[in-house]
C-alpha positions in Angstrom: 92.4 88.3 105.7 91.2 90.1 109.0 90.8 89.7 112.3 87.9 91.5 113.9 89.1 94.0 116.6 85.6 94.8 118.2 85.3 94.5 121.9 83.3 91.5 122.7 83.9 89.5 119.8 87.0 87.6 121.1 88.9 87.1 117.7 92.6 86.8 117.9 93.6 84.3 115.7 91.9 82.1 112.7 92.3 79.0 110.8 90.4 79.8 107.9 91.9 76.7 105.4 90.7 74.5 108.6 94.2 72.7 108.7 94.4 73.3 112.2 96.9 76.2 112.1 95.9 79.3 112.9 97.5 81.3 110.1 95.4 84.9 110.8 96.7 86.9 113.8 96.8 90.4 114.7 99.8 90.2 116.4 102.0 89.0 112.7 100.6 92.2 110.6 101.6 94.3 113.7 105.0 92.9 114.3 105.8 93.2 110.1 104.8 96.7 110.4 106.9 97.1 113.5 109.8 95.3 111.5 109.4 98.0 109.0 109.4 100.6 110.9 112.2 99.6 112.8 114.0 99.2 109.2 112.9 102.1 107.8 113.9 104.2 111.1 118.0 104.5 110.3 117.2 105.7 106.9 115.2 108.9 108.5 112.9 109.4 105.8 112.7 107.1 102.4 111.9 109.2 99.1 108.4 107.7 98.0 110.4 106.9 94.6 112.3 104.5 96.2 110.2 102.9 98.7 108.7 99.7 96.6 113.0 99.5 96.8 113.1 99.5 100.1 109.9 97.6 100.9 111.4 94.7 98.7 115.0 94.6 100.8 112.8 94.5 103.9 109.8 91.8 102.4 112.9 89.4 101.7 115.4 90.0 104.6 111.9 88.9 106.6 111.3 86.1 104.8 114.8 84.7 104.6 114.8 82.5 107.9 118.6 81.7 107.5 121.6 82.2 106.1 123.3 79.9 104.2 126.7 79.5 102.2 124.3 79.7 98.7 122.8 83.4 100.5 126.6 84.4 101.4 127.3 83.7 97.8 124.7 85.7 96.6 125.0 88.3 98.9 129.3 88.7 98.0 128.5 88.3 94.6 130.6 85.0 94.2 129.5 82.8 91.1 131.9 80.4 90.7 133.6 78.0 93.7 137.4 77.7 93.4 138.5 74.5 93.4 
């Protein structure tokens, strides 16, 4: 999916299911490659061996929208609840 950047075509967002939600906009590809970036930046410089690695921690540290006990869990490595 696109959005057409030409001046004079006035396209900034797009509902292209027509459910009334505009799910195309320039501004979310630019702020996920910002995100990366900005992930990316502390590392200073990923080997390209590893960077599907490092693409995957930053796809789902995005698309986790918020921490839970069940992601704490996870995240500690804690299978089992004591009682």
């Amino acid at each position: 999916m696109t959005v057409c950047h030409t001046p004079g075509k006035r396209v900034w967002a797009r509902d292209d299911d027509g459910d009334g939600i505009r799910e195309v906009h320039v501004n979310t590809i630019e702020g996920l490659w910002t995100g990366l970036r900005n992930f990316l930046r502390p590392f200073r410089g990923v080997n390209k061996i590893y960077l599907q690695q490092y693409l995957a921690v930053h796809e789902w540290a995005h698309n986790l929208k918020e921490v839970t006990l069940e992601f704490l869990r996870i995240l500690c490595g804690v299978t089992q609840i004591a009682p």
